[in-house]
N, C-alpha and C positions, 0 to 999 in steps of 0.2 A: 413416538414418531422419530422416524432416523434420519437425521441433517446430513445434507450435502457435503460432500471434504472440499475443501479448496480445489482442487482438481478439478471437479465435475462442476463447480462453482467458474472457475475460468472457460474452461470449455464454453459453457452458458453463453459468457462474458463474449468470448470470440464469434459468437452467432447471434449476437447481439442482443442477448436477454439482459435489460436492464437492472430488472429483480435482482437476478443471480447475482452481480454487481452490487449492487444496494445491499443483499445478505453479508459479501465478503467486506463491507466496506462496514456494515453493523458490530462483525464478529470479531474486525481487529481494530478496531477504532482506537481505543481506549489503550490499550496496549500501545500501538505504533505512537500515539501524543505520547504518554510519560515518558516511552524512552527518549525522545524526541526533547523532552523536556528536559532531560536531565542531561543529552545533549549539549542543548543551547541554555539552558540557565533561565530560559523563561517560554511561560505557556503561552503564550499570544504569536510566540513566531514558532513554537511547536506544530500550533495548529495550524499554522499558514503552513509552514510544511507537511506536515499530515497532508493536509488539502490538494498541496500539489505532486505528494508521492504519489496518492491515489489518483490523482489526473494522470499522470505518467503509467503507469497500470494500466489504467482503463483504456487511451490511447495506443498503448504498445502490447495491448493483451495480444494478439495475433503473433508475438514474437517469440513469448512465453513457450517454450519447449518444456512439459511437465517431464521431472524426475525427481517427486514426491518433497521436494524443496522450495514451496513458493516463498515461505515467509523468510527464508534467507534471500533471496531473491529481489523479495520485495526494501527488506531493511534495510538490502543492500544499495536498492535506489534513494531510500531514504536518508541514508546519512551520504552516500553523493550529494545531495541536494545540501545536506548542513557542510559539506567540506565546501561547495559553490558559495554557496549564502556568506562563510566564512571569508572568502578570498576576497568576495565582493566587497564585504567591509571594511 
C-alpha cells in the first residue's frame, strides 16, 4: 500500500480532511518531540511545543506554498516557537 507524501497530505489538510492531518501529525510526531527535546532540555515542554507547532500548521495550512520542503518548514515553526518560549523566560 503506497502512503501519502506530505504534499498530498497538506493539500488534504487545506480542504479540510482532518485524517489527512492526523496521518501527518502520526508520521512526524516522534521525531519533531526529540528534537524538540534536545532543544529545550526537557520532554514536558517539548511536547507542549510539539502540540503547538502542529496547531500552527494546521491553522496556517492554506499558507503552505508546496516546494517539496514541508518538514523544514515545519522545524522551522518549531524552534520559532522554542526561540519565543526562550525570550519569554
Amino acid at each position: 500500500m503506497e502512503q501519502d507524501s506530505d504534499a498530498e497530505l497538506m493539500v488534504r489538510t487545506r480542504e479540510g480532511d482532518q485524517q489527512a492531518f492526523a496521518l501527518l501529525v502520526d508520521r512526524h510526531k516522534d521525531v519533531l518531540v526529540n528534537l524538540l527535546t534536545r532543544l529545550t532540555g526537557t520532554r514536558d515542554r517539548a511536547e507542549d511545543l510539539a502540540q503547538e507547532a502542529f496547531l500552527r500548521l494546521y491553522q496556517h495550512a492554506d499558507r503552505y506554498i508546496e516546494q517539496g520542503k514541508l518538514l523544514p518548514y515545519f522545524y522551522q515553526i518549531a524552534s520559532n516557537l522554542v526561540r519565543t518560549d526562550e525570550r519569554r523566560r
